[in-house]
C-alpha positions in Angstrom: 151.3 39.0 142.8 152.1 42.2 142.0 154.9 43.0 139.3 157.7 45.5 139.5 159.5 46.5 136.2 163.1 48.2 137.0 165.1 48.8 134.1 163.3 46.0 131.8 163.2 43.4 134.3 160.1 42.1 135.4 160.0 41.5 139.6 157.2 39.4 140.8 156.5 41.0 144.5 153.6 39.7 146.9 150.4 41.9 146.9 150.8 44.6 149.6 155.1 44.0 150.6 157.8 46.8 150.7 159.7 46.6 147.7 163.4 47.6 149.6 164.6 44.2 149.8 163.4 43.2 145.6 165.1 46.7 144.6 168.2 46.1 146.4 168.7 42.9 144.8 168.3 44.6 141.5 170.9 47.2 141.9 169.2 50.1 143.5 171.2 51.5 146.5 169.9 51.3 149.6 171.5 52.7 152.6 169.5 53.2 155.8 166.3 51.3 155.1 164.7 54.2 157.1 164.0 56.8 154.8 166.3 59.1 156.3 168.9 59.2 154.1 167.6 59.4 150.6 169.6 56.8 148.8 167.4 54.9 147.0 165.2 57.6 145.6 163.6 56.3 142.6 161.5 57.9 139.5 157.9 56.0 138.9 157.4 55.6 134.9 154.0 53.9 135.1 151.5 52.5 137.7 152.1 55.0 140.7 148.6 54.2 142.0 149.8 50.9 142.3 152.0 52.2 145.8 151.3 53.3 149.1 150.8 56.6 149.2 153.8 59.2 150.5 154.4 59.2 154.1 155.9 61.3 156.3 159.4 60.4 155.7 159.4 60.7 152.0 157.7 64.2 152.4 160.4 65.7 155.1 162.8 64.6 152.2 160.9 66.8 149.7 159.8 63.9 147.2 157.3 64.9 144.9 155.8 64.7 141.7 157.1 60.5 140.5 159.8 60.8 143.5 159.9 58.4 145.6 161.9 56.8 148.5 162.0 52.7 147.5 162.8 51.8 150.7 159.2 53.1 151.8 157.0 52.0 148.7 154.7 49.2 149.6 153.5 47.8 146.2 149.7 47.2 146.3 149.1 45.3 144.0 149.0 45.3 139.8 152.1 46.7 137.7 154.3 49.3 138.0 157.8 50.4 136.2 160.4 52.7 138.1 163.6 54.0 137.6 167.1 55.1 139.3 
């Protein structure tokens, strides 16, 4: 199990899932799911190894640097914090 800290709360997460639905349970806004509309953009604190890499759809949306789209982070594996 992975774990995903968001605002001091720790979120256990299977090895290797999409974190959209945990995040979205936590408060983060999510509107498309898609990565289209840039919603849930969050900031990674710590642990950014710990995601899948960008894809295309957070690079047409210009994320960069700790940017990310959380509807299109797939959480590897170890621990990571983020914010939003």
């Amino acid at each position: 199990m992975a774990t995903l800290i968001l605002n001091d709360e720790e979120i256990q997460i299977p090895d290797g899932e999409n974190i959209c639905d945990y995040i979205e349970e936590a408060g983060v806004p999510i509107g498309c799911s898609n990565g289209v509309c840039g919603t849930c953009e969050i900031e990674v604190i710590e642990g950014m190894d710990n995601f899948s890499e960008l894809n295309q759809e957070e690079t047409d949306l210009g994320m960069e640097g700790n940017k990310r789209l959380g509807c299109q982070c797939v959480l590897k594996s170890g621990s990571t914090k983020i914010t939003y």
